[in-house]
C-alpha positions as a Markdown table, in Angstrom:
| # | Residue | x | y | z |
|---|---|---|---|---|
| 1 | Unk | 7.9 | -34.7 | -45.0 |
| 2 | Unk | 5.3 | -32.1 | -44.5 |
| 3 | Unk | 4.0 | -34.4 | -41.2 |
| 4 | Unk | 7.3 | -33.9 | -40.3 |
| 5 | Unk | 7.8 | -30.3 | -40.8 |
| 6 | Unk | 4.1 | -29.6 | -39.2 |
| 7 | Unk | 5.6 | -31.3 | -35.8 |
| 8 | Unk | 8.5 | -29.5 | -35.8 |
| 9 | Unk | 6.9 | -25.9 | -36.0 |
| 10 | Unk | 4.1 | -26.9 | -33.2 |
| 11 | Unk | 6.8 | -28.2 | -31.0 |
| 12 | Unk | 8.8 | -25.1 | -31.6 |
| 13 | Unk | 5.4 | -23.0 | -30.8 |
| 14 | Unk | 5.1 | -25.0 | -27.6 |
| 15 | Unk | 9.0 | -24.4 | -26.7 |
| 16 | Unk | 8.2 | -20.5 | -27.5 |
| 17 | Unk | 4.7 | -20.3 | -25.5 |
| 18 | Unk | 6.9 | -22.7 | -22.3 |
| 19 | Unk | 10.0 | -20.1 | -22.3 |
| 20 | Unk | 7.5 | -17.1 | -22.6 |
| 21 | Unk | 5.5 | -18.2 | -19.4 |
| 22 | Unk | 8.6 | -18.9 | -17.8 |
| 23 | Unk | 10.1 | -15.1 | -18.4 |
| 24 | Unk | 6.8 | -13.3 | -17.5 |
| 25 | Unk | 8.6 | -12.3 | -14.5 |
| 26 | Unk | 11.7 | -9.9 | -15.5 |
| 27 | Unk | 13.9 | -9.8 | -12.7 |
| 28 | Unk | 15.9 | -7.2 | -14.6 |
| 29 | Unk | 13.4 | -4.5 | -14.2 |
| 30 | Unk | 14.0 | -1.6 | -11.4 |
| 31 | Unk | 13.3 | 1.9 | -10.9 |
| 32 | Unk | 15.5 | 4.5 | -9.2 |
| 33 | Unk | 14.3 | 6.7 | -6.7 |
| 34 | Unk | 15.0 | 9.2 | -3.9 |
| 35 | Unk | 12.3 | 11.2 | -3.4 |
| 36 | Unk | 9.5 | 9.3 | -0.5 |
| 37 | Unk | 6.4 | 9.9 | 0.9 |
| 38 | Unk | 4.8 | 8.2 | 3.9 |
| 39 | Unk | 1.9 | 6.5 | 3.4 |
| 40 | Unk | 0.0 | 5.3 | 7.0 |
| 41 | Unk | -3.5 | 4.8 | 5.0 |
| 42 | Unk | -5.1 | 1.2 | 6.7 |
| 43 | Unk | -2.8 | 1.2 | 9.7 |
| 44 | Unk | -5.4 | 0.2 | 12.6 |
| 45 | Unk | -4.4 | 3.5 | 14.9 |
| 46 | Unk | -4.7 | 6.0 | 11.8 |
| 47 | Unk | -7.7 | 8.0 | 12.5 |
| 48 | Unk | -9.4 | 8.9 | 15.5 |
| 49 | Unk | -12.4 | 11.0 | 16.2 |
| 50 | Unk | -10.5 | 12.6 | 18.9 |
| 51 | Unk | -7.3 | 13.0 | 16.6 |
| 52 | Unk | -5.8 | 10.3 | 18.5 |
| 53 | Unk | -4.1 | 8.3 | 15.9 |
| 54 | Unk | -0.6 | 8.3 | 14.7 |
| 55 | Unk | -1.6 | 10.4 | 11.6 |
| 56 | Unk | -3.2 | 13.5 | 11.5 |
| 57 | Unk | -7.1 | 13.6 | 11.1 |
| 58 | Unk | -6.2 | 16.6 | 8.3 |
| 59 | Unk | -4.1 | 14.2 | 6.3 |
| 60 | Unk | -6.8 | 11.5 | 5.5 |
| 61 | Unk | -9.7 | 14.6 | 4.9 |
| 62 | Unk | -10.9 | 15.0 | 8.3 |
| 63 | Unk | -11.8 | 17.9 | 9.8 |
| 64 | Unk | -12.6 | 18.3 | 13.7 |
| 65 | Unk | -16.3 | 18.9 | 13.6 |
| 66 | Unk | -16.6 | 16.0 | 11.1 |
| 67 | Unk | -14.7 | 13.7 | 13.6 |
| 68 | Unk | -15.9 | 14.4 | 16.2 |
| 69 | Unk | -19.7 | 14.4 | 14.9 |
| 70 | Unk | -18.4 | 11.4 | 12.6 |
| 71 | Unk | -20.6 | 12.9 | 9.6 |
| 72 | Unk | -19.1 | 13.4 | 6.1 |
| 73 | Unk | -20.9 | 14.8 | 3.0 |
| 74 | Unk | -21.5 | 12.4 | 0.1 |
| 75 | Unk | -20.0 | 14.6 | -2.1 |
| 76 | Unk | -16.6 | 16.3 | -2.1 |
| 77 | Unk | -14.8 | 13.0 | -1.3 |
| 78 | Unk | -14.6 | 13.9 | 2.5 |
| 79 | Unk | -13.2 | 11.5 | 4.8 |
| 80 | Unk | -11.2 | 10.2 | 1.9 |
| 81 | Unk | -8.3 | 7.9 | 4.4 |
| 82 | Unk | -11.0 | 5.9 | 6.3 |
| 83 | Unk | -14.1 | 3.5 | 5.2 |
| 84 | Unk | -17.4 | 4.7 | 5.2 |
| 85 | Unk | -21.0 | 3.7 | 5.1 |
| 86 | Unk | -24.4 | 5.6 | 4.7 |
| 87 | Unk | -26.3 | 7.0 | 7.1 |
| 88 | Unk | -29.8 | 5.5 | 8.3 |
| 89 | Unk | -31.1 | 7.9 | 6.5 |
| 90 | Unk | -28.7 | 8.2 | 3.7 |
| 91 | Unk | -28.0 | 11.8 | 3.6 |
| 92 | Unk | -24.2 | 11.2 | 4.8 |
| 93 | Unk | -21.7 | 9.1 | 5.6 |
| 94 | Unk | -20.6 | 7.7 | 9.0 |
| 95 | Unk | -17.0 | 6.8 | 9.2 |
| 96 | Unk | -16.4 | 2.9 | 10.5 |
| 97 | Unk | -15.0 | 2.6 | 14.3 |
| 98 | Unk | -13.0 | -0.2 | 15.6 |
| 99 | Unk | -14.0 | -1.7 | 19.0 |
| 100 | Unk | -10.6 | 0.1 | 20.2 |
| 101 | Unk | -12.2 | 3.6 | 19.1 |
| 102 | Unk | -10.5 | 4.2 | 16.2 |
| 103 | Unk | -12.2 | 5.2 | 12.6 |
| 104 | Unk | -11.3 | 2.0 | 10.2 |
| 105 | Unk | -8.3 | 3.3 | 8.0 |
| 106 | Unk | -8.8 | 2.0 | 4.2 |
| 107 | Unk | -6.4 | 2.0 | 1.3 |
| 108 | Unk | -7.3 | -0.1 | -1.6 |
| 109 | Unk | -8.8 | -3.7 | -1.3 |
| 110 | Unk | -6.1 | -5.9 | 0.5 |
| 111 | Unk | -8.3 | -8.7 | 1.3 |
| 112 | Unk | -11.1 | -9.0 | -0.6 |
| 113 | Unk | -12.7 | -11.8 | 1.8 |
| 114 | Unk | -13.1 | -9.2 | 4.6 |
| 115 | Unk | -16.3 | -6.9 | 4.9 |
| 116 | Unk | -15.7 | -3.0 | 4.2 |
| 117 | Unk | -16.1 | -2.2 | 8.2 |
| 118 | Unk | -13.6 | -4.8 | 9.1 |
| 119 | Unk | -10.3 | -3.3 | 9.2 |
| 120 | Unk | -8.5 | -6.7 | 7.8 |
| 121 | Unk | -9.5 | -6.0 | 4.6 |
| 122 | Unk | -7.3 | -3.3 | 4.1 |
| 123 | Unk | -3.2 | -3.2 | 4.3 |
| 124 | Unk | -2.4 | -2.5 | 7.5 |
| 125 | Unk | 0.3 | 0.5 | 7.3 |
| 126 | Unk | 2.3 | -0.3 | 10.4 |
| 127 | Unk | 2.7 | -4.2 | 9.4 |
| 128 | Unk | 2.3 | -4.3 | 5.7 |
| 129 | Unk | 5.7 | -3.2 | 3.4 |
| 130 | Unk | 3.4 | -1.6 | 0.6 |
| 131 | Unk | 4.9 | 0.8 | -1.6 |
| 132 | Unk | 1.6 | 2.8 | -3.5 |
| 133 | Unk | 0.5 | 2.7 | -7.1 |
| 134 | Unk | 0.9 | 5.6 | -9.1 |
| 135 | Unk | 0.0 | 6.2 | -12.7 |
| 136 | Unk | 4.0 | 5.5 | -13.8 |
| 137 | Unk | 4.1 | 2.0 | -11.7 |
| 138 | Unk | 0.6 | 1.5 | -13.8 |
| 139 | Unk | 2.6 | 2.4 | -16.8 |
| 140 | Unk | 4.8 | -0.4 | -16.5 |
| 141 | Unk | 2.0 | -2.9 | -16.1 |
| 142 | Unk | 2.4 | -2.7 | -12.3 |
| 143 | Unk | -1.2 | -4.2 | -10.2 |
| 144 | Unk | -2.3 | -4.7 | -6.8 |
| 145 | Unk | -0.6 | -7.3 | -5.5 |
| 146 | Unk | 2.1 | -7.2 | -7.5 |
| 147 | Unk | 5.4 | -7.4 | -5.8 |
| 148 | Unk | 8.5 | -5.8 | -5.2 |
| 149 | Unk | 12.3 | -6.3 | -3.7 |
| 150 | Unk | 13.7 | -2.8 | -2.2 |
| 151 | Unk | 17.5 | -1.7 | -1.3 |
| 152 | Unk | 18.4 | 1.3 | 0.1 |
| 153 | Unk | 21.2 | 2.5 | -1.5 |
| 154 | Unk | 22.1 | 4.9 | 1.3 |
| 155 | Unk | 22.5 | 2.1 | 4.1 |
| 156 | Unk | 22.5 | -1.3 | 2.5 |
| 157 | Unk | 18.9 | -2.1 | 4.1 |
| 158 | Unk | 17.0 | -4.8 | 1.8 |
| 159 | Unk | 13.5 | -5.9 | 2.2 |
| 160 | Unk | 10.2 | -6.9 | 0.0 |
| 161 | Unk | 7.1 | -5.3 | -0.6 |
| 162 | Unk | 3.6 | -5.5 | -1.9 |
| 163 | Unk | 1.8 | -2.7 | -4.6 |
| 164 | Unk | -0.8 | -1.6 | -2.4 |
| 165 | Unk | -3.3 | 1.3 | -2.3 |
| 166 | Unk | -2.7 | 4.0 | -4.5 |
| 167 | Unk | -2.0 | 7.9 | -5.2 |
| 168 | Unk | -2.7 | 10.0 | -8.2 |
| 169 | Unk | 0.7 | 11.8 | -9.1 |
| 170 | Unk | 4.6 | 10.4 | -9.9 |
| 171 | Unk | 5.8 | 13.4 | -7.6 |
| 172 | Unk | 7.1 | 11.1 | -5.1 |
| 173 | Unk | 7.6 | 7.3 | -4.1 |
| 174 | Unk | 4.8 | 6.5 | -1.8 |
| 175 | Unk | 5.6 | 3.8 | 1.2 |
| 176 | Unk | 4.4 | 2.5 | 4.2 |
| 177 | Unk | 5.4 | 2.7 | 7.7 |
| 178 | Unk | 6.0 | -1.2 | 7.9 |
| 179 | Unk | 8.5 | -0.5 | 4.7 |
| 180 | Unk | 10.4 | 2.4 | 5.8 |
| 181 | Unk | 10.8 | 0.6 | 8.8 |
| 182 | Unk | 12.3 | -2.3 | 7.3 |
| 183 | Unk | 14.5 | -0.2 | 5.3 |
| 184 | Unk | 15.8 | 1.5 | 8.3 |
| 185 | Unk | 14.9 | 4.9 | 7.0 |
| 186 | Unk | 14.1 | 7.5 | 9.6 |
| 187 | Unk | 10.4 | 8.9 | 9.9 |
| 188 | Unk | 10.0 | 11.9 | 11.6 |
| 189 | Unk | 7.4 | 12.5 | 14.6 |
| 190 | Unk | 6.1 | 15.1 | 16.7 |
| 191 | Unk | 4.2 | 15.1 | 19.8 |
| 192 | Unk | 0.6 | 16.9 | 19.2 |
| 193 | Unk | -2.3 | 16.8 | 21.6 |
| 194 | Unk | -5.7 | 15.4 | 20.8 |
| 195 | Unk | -8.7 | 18.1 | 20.2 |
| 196 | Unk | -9.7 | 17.8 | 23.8 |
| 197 | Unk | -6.3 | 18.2 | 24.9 |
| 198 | Unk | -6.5 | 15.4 | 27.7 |
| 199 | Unk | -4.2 | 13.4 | 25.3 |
| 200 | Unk | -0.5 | 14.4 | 24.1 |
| 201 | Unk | 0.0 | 11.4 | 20.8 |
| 202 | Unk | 3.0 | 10.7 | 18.5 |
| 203 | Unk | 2.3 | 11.5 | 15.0 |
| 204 | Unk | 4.4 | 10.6 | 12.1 |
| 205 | Unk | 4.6 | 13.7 | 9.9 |
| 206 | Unk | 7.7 | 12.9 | 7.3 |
| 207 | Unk | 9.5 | 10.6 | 6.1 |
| 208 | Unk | 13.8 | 11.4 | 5.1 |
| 209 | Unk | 14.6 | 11.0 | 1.3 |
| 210 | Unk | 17.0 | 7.9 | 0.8 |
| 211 | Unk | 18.1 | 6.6 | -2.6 |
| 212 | Unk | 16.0 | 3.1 | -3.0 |
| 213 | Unk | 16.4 | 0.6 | -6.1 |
| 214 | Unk | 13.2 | -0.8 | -6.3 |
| 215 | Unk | 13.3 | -4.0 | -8.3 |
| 216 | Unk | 9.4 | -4.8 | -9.5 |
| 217 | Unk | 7.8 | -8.0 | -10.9 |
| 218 | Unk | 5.1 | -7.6 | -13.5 |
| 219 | Unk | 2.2 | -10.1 | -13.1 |
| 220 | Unk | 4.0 | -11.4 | -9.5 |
| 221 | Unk | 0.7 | -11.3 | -7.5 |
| 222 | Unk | -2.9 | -12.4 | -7.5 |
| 223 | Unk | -4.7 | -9.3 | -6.8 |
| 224 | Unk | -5.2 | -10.4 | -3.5 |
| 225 | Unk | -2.9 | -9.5 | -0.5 |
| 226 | Unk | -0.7 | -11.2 | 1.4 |
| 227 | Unk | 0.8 | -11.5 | 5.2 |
| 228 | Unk | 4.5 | -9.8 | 6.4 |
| 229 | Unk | 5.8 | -13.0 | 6.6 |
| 230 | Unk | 4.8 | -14.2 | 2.9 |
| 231 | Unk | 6.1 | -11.2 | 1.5 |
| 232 | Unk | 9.3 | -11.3 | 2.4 |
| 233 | Unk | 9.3 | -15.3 | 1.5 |
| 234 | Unk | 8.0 | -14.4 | -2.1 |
| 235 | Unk | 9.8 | -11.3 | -2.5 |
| 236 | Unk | 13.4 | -12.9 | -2.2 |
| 237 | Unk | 12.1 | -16.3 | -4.4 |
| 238 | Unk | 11.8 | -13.5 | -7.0 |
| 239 | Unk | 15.3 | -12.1 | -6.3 |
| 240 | Unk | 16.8 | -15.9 | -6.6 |
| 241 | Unk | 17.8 | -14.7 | -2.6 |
């Protein structure tokens, strides 16, 4: 009898630990938001020492002498939106440049295989549908990697995303290009030149507040990131689309 009973509680404890593995993953979960940010951090035409990228040198804590020079203090966080290595010398850093001229754009680690100058190994802006990780998505146990499945409310627009990179504040829901995009929610540009005014460039400078359900899947990723194409796959396997 007590042999009995002893099998009967571990298989009930197996049942228990099975159903709880299987419901890691609450597709139930969303958040509600209408307030956005744009977020072009890793996008491979960011920064440019002649403030030739799509972004503004002053949004990733540029200024035009230290473009230009490409020298940044180690201290005061300077040069914050690209990647950066130490001087020969080691009295400052030296912002990475693409073969293409550009200063490599970092956000968090996407690809973790890739070396810090290589601009693969961060989440490409204009490709990848990241949405950013604030302290409240960290709240509800949200990680890098971790994935997402977004509709806009305000036009019907559905599409996945990734948790990549990250911001400090709840203030507003930070996205990507490559996921305001796929929402079909308008960005706004302006033409500016570059700093030795041979060049007139597009920069994004805003992004127009829609109302987005963002559904969100605790424990969903690997830490590691993932291409355009396998987001979307994964992202509506979670949705049962």
């Amino acid at each position: 009898m007590r042999t009995t009973l002893l099998l009967n509680c571990l298989l009930l404890l197996s049942c228990c630990k099975l159903f709880s593995q299987a419901t890691a993953i609450d597709s139930g979960k969303y958040l509600l938001t209408n307030k956005l940010a744009l977020d072009l951090d890793g996008a491979k035409h960011a920064y440019h020492p002649n403030n030739e990228g799509i972004d503004n040198n002053l949004n990733g804590g540029i200024s035009q002498a230290e473009a230009t020079q490409n020298h940044f203090s180690k201290t005061g966080n300077r040069g914050y939106g690209i990647a950066k290595k130490l001087s020969a010398d080691k009295t400052f850093y030296e912002g990475y440049i693409t073969p293409d001229g550009y200063f490599v754009s970092q956000t968090t680690v996407y690809n973790k295989t890739k070396a810090e100058g290589d601009p693969d190994r961060y989440a490409d802006a204009e490709t990848v549908p990241y949405i950013a990780i604030s302290p409240g998505w960290k709240h509800k146990g949200i990680k890098l990697g971790d994935m997402a499945y977004v509709v806009n409310v305000d036009n019907g627009k559905e599409f996945a995303a990734i948790f990549a990179d990250a911001r400090n504040n709840d203030n507003e829901t930070e996205i990507s290009l490559a996921l305001a995009n796929g929402l079909e929610i308008p960005v706004t540009t302006k033409m500016a030149k570059s700093y030795n005014g041979d060049k007139t460039v597009k920069k994004y400078i805003g992004i127009k507040n829609n109302h987005l359900k963002i559904f969100y899947f605790v424990q969903s990723g690997d830490g590691q990131g993932k291409t355009p194409q396998e987001i979307q796959s994964l992202g509506k396997k979670l949705m049962n689309k």
